[in-house]
PDB file of N, CA, C, O and CB in Angstrom:
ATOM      1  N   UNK A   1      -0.162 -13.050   5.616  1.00  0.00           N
ATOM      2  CA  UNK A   1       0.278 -13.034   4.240  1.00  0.00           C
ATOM      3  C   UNK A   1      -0.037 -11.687   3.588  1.00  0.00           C
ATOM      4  O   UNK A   1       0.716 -11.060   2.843  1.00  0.00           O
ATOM      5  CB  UNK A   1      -0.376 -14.174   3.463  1.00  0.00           C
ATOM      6  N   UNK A   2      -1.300 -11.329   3.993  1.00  0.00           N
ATOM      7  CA  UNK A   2      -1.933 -10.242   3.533  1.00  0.00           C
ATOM      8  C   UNK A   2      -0.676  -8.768   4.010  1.00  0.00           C
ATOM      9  O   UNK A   2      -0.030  -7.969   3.333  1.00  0.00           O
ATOM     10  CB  UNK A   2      -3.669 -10.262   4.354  1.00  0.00           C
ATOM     11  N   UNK A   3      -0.763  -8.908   4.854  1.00  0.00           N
ATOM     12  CA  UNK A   3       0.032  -8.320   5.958  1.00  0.00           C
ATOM     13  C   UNK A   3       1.762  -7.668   5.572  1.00  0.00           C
ATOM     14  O   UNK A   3       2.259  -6.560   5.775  1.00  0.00           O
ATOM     15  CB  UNK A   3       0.099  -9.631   7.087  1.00  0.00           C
ATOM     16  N   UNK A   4       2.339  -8.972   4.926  1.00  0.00           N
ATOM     17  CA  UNK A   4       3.069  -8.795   4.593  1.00  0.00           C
ATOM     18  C   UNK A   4       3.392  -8.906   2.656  1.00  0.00           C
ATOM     19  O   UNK A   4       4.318  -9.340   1.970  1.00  0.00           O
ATOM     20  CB  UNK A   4       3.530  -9.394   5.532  1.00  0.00           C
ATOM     21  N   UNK A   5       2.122  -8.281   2.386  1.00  0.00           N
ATOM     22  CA  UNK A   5       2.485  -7.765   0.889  1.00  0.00           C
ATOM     23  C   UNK A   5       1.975  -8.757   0.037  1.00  0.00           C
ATOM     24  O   UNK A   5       1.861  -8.309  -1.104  1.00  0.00           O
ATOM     25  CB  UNK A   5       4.088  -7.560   0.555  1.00  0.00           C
ATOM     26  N   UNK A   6       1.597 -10.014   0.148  1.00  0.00           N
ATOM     27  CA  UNK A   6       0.999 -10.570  -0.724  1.00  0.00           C
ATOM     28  C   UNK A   6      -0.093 -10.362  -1.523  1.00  0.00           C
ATOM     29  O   UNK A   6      -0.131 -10.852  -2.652  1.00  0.00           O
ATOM     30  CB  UNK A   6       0.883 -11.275  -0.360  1.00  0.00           C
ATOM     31  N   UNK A   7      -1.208  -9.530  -0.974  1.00  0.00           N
ATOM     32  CA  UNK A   7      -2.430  -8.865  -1.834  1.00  0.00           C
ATOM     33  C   UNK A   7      -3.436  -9.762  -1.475  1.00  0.00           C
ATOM     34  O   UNK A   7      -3.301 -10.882  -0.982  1.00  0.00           O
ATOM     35  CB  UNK A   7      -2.271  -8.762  -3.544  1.00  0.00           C
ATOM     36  N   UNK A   8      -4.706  -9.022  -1.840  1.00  0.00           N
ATOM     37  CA  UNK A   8      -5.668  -9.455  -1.343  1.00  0.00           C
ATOM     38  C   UNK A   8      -6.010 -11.042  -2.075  1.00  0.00           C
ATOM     39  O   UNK A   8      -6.489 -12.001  -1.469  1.00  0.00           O
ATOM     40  CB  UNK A   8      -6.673  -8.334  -1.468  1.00  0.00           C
ATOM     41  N   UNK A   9      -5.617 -11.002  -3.534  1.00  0.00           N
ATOM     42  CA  UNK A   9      -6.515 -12.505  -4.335  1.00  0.00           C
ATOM     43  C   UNK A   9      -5.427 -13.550  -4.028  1.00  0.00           C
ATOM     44  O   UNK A   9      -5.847 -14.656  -3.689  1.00  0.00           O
ATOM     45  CB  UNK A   9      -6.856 -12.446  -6.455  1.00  0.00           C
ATOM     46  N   UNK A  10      -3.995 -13.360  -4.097  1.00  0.00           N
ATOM     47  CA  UNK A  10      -3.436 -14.253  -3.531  1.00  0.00           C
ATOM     48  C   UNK A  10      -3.437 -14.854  -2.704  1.00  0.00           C
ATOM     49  O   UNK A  10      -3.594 -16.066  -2.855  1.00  0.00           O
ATOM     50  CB  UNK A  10      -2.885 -14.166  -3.460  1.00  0.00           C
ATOM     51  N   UNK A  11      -3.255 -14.272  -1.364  1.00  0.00           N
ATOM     52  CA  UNK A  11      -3.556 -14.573  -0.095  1.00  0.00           C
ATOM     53  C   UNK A  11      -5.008 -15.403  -0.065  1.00  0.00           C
ATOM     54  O   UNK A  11      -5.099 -16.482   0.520  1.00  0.00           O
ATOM     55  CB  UNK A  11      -3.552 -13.227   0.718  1.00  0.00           C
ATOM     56  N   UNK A  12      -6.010 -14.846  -0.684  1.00  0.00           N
ATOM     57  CA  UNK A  12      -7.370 -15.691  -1.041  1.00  0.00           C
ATOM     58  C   UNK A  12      -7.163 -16.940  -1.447  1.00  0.00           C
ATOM     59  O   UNK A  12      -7.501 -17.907  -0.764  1.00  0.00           O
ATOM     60  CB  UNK A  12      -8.194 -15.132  -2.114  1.00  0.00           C
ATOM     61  N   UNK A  13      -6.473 -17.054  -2.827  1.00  0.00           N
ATOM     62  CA  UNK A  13      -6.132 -18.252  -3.282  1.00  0.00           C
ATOM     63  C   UNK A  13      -5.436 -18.972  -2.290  1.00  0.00           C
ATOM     64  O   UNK A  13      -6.167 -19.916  -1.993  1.00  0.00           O
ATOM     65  CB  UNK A  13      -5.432 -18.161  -4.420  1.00  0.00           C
ATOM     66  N   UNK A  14      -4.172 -19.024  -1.478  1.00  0.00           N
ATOM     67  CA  UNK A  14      -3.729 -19.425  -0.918  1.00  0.00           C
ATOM     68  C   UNK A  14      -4.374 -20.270   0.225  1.00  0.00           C
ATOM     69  O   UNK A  14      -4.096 -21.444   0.470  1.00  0.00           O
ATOM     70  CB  UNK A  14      -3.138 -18.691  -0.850  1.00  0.00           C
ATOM     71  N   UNK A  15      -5.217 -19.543   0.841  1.00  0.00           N
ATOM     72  CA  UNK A  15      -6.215 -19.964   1.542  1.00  0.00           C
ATOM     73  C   UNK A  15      -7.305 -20.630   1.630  1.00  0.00           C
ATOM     74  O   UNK A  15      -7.900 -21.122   2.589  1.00  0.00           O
ATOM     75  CB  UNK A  15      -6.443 -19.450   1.773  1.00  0.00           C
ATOM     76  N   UNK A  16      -7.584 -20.581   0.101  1.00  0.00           N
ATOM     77  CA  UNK A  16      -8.911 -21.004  -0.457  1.00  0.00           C
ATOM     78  C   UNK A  16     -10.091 -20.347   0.052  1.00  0.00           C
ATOM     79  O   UNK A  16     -11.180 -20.807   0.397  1.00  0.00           O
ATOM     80  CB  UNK A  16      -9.115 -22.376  -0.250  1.00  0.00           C
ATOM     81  N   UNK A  17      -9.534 -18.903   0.017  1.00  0.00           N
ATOM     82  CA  UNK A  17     -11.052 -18.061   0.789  1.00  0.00           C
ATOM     83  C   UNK A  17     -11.024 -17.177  -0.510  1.00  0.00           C
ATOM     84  O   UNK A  17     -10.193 -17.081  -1.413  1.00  0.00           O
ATOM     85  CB  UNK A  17     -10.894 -16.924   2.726  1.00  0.00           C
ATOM     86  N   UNK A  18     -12.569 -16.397  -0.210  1.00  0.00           N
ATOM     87  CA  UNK A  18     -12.980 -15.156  -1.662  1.00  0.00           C
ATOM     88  C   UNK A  18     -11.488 -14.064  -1.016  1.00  0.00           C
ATOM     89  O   UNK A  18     -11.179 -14.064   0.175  1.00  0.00           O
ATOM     90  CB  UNK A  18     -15.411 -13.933  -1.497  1.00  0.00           C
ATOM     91  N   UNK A  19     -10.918 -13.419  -1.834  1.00  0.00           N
ATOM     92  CA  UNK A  19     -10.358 -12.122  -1.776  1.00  0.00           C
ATOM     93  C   UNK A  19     -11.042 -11.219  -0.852  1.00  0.00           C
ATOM     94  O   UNK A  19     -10.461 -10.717   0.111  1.00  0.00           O
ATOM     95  CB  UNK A  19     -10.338 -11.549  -3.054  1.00  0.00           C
ATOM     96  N   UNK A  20     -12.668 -10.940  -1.225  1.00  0.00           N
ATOM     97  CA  UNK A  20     -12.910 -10.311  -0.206  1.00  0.00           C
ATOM     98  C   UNK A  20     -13.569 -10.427   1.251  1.00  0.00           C
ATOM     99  O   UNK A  20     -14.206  -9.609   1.913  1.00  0.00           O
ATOM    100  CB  UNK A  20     -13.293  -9.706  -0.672  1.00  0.00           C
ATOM    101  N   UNK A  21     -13.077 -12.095   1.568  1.00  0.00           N
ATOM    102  CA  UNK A  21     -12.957 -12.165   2.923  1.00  0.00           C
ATOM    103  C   UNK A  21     -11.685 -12.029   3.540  1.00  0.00           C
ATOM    104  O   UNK A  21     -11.569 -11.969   4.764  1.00  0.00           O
ATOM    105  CB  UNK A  21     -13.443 -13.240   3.299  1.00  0.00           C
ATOM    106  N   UNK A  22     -10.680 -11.975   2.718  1.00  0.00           N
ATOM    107  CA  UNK A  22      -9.304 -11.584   3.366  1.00  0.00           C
ATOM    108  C   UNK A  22      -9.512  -9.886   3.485  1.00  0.00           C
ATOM    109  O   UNK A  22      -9.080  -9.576   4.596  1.00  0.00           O
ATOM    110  CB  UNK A  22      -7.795 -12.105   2.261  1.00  0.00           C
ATOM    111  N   UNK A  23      -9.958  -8.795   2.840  1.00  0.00           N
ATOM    112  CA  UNK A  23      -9.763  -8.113   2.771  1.00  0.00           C
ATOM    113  C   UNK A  23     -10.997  -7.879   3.965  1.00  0.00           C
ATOM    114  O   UNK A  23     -10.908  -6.655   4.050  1.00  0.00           O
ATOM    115  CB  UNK A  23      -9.468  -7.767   1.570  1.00  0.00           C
ATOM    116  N   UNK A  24     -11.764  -8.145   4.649  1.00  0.00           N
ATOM    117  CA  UNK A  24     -13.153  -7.960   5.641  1.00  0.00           C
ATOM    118  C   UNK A  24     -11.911  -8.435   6.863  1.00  0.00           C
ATOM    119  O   UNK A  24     -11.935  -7.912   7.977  1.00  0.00           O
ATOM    120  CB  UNK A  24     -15.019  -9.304   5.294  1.00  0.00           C
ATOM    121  N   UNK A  25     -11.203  -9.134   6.609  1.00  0.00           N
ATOM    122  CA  UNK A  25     -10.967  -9.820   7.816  1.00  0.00           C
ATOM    123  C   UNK A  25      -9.309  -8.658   7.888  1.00  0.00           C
ATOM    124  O   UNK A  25      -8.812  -8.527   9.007  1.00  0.00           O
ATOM    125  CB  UNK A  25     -10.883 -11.993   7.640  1.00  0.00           C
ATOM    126  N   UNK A  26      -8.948  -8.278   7.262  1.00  0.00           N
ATOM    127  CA  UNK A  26      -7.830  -7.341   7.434  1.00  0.00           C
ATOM    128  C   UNK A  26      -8.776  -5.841   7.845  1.00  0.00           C
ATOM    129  O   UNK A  26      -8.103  -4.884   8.227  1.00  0.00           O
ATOM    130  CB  UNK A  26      -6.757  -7.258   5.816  1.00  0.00           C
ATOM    131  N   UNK A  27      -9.998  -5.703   7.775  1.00  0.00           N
ATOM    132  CA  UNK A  27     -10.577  -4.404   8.300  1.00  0.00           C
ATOM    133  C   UNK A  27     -10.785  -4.913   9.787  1.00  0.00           C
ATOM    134  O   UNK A  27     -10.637  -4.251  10.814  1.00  0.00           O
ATOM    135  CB  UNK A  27     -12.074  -3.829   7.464  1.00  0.00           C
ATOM    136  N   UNK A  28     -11.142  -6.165   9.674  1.00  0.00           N
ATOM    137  CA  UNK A  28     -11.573  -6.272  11.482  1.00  0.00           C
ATOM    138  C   UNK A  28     -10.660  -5.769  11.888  1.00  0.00           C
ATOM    139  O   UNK A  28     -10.995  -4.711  12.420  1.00  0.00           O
ATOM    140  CB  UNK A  28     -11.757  -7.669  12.358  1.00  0.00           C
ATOM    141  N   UNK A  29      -9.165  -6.014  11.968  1.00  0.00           N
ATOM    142  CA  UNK A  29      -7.952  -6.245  12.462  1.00  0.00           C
ATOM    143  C   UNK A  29      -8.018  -5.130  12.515  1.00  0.00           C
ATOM    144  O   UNK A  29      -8.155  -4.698  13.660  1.00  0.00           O
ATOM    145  CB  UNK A  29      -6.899  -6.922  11.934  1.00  0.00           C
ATOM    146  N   UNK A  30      -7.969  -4.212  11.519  1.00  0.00           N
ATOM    147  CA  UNK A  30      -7.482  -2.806  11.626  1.00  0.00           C
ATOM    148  C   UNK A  30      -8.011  -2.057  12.549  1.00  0.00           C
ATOM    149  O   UNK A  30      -7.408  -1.219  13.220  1.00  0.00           O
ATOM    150  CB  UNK A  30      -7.630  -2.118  10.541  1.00  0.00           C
ATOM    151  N   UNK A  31      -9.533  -2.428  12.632  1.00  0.00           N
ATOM    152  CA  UNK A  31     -10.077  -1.673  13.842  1.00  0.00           C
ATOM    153  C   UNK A  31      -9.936  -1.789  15.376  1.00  0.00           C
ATOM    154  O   UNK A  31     -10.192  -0.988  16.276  1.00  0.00           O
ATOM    155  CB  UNK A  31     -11.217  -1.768  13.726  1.00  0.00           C
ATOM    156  N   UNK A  32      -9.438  -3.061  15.380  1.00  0.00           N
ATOM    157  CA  UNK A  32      -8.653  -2.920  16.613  1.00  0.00           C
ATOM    158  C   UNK A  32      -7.669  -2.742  17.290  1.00  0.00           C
ATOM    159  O   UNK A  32      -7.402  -2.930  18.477  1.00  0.00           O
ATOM    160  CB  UNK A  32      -8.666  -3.334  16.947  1.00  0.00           C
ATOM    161  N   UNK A  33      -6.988  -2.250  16.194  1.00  0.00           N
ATOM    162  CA  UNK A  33      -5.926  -1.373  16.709  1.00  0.00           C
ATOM    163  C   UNK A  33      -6.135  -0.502  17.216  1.00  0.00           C
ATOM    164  O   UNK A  33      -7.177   0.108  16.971  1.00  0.00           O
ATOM    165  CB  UNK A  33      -5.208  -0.969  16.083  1.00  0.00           C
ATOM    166  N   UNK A  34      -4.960   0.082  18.437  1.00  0.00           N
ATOM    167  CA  UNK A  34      -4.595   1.288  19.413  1.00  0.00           C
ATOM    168  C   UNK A  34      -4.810   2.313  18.228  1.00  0.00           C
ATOM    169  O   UNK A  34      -4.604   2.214  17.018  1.00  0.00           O
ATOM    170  CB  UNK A  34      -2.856   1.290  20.239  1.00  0.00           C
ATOM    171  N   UNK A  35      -5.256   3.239  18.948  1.00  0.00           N
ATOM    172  CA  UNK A  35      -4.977   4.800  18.330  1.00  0.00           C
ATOM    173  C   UNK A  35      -3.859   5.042  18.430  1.00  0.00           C
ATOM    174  O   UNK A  35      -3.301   5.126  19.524  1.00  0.00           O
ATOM    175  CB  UNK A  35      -5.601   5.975  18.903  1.00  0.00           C
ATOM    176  N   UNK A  36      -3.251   5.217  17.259  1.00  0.00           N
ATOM    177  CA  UNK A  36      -1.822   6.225  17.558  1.00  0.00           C
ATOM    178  C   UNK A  36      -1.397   7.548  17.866  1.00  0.00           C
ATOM    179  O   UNK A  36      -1.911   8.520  17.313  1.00  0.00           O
ATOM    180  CB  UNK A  36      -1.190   6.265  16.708  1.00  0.00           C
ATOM    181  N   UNK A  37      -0.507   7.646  18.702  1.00  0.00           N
ATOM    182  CA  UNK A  37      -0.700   9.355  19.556  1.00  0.00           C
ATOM    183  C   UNK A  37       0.240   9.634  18.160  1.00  0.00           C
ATOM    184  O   UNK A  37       1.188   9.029  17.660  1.00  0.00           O
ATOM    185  CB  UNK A  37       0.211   9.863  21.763  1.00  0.00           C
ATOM    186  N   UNK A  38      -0.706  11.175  17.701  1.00  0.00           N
ATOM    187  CA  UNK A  38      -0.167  11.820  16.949  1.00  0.00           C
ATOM    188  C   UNK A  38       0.553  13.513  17.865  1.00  0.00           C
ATOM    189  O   UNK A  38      -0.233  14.370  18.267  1.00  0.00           O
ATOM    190  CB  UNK A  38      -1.337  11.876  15.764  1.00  0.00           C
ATOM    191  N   UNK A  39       2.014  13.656  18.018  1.00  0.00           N
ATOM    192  CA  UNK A  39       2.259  14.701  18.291  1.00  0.00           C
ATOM    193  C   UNK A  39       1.514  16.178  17.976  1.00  0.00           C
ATOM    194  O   UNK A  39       0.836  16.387  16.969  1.00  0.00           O
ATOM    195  CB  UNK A  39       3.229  14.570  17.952  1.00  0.00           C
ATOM    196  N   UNK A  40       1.769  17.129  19.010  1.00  0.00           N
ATOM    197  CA  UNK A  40       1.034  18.233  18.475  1.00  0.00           C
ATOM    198  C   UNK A  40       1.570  19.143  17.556  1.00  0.00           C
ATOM    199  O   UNK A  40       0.872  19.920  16.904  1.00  0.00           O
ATOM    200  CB  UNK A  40       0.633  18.928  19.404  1.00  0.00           C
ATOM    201  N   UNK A  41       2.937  19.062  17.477  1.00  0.00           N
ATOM    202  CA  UNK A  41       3.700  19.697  16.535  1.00  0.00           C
ATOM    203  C   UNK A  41       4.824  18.557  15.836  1.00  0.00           C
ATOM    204  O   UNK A  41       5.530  17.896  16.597  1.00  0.00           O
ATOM    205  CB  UNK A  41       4.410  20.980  17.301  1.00  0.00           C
ATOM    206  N   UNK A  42       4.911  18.413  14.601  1.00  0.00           N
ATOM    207  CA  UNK A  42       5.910  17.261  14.129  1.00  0.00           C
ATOM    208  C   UNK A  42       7.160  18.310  13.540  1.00  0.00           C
ATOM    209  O   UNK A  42       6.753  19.251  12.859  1.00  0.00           O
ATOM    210  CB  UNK A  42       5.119  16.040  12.730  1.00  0.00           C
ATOM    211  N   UNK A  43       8.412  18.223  13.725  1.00  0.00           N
ATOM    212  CA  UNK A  43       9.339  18.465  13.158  1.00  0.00           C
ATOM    213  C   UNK A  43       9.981  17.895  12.056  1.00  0.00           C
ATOM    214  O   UNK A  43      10.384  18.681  11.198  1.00  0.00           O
ATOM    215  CB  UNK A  43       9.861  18.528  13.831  1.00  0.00           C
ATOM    216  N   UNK A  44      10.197  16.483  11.862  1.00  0.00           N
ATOM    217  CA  UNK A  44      10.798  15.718  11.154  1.00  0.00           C
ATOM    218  C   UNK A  44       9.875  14.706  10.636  1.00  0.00           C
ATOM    219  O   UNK A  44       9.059  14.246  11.435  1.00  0.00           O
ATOM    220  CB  UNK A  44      11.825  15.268  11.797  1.00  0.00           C
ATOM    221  N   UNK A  45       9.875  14.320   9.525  1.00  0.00           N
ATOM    222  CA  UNK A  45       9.097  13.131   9.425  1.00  0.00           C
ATOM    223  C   UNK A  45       9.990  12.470   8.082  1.00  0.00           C
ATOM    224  O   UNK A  45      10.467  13.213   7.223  1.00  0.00           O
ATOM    225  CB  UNK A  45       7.279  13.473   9.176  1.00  0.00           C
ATOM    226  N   UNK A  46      10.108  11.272   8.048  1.00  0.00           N
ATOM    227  CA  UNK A  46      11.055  10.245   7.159  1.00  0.00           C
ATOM    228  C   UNK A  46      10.006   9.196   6.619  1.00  0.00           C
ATOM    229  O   UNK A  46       9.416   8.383   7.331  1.00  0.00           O
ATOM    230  CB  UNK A  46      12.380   9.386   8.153  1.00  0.00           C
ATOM    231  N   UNK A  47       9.826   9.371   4.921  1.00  0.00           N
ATOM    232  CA  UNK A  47       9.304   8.023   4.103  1.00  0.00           C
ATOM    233  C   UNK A  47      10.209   7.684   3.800  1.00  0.00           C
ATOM    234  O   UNK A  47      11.171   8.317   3.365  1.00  0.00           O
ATOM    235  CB  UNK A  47       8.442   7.964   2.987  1.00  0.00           C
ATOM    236  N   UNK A  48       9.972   5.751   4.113  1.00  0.00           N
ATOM    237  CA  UNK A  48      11.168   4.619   3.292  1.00  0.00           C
ATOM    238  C   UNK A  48      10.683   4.452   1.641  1.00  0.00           C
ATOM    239  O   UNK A  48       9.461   4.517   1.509  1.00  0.00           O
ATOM    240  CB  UNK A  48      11.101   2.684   4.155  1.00  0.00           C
ATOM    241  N   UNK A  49      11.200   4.317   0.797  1.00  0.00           N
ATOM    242  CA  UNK A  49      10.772   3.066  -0.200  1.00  0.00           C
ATOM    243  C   UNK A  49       9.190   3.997  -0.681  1.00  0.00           C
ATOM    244  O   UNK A  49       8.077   3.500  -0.853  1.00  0.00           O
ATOM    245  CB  UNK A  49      10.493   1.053   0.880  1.00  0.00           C
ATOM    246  N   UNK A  50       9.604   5.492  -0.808  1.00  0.00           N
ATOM    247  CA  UNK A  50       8.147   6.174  -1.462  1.00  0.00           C
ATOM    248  C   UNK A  50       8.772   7.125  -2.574  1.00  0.00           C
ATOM    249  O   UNK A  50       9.863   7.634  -2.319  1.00  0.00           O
ATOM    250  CB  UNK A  50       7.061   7.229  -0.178  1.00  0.00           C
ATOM    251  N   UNK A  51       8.246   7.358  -3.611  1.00  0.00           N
ATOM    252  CA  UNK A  51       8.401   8.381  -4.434  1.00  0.00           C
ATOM    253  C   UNK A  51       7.564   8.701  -5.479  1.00  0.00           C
ATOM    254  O   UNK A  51       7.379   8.005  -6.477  1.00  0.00           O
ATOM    255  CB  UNK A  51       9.410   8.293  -4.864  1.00  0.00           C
ATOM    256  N   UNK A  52       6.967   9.967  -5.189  1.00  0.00           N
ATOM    257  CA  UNK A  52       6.248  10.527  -6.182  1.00  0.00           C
ATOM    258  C   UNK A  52       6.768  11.616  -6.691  1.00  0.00           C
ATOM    259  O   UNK A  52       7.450  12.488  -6.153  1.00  0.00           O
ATOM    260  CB  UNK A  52       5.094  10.770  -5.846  1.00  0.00           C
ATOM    261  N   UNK A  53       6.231  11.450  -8.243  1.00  0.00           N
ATOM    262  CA  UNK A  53       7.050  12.303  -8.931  1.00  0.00           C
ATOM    263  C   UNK A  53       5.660  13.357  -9.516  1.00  0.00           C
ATOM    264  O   UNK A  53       4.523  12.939  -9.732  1.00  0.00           O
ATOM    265  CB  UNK A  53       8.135  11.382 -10.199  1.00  0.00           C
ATOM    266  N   UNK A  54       6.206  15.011  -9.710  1.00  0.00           N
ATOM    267  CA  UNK A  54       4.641  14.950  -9.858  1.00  0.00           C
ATOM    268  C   UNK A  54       5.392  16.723 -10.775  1.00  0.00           C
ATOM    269  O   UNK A  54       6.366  17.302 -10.293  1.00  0.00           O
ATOM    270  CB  UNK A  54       3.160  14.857  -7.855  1.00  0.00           C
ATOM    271  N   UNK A  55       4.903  17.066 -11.633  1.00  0.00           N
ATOM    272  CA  UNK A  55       5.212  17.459 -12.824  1.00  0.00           C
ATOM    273  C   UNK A  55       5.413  17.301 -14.241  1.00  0.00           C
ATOM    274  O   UNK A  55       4.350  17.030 -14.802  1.00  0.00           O
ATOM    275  CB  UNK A  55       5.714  17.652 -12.659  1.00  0.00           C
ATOM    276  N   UNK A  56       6.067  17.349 -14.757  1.00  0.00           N
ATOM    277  CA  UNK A  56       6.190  17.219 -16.214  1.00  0.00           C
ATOM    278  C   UNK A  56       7.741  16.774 -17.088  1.00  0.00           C
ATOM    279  O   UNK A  56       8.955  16.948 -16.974  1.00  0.00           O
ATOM    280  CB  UNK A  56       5.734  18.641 -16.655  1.00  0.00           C
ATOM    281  N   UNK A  57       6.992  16.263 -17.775  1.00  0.00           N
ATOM    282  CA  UNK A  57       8.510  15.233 -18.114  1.00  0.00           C
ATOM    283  C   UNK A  57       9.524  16.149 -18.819  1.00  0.00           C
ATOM    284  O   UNK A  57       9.081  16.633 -19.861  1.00  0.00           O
ATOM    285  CB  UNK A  57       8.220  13.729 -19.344  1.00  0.00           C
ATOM    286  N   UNK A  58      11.008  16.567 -18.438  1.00  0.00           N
ATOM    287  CA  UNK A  58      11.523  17.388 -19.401  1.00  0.00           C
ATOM    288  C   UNK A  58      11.889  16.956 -20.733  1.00  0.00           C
ATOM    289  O   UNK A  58      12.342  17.818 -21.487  1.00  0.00           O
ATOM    290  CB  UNK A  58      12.499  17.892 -18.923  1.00  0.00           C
ATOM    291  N   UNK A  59      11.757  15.652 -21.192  1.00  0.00           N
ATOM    292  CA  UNK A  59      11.944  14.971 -22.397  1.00  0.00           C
ATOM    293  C   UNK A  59      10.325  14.305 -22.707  1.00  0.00           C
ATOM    294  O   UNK A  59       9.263  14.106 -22.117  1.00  0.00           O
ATOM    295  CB  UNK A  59      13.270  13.773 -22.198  1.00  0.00           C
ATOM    296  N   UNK A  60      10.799  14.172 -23.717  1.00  0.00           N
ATOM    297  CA  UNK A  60       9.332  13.635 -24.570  1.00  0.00           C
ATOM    298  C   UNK A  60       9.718  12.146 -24.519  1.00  0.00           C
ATOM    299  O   UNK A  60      10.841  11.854 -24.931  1.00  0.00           O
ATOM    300  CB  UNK A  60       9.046  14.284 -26.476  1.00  0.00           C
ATOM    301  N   UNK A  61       8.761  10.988 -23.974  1.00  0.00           N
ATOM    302  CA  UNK A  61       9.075   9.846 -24.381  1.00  0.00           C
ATOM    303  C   UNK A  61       9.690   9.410 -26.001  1.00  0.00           C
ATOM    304  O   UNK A  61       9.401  10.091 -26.985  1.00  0.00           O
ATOM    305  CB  UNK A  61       7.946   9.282 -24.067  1.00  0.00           C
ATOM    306  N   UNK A  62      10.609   8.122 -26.084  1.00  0.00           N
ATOM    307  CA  UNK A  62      11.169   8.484 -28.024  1.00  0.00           C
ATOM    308  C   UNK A  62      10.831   6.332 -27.920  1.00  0.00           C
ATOM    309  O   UNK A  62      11.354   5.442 -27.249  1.00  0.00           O
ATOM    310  CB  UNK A  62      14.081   9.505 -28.551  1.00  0.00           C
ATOM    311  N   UNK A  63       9.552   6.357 -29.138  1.00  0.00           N
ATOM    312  CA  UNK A  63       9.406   4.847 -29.377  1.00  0.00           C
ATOM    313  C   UNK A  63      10.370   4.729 -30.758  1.00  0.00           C
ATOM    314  O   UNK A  63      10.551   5.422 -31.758  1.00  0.00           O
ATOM    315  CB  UNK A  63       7.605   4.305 -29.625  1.00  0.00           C
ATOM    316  N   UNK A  64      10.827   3.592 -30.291  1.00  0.00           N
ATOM    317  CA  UNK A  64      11.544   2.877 -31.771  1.00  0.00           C
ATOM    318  C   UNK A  64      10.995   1.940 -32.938  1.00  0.00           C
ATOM    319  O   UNK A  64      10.740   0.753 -32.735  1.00  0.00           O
ATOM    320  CB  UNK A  64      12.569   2.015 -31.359  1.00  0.00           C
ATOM    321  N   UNK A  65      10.875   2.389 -33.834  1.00  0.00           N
ATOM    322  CA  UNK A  65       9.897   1.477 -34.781  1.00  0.00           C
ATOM    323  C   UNK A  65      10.957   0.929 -35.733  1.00  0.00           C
ATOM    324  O   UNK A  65      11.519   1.503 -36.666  1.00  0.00           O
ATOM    325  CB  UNK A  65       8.563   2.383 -35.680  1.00  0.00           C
ATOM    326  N   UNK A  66      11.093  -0.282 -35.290  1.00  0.00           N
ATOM    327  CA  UNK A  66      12.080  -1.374 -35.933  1.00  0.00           C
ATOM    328  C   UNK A  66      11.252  -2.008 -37.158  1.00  0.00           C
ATOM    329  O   UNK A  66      11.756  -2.889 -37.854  1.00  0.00           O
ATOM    330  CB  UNK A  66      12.548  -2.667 -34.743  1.00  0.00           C
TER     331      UNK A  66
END
């Protein structure tokens, strides 16, 4: 559940466990994972579904006071 995006207190609730035994028990996991071979030189690399925006806004936010 965790795994697939639900978050740590949900998945808790769901389970009826503390949050941070889902989150102890998603570190076990992690550590046993394979090392991943990282190439020695990368050419290309592709993020899905990421964007950071990182500068300055060319407009000024505008609130409406109704």
């Amino acid at each position: 559940m965790y795994v697939d995006g639900a978050g740590l207190r949900r998945t808790g609730r769901q389970l009826g466990v503390h949050h941070q035994t889902v989150a102890n028990w998603a570190k076990e996991q992690a550590e046993q994972l394979a090392e991943t071979p990282v190439p020695a030189e990368v050419k290309t690399a592709e993020f899905d579904e990421l964007f950071t925006y990182i500068g300055d806004k060319k407009t000024e936010s505008i609130s409406l006071h109704l």
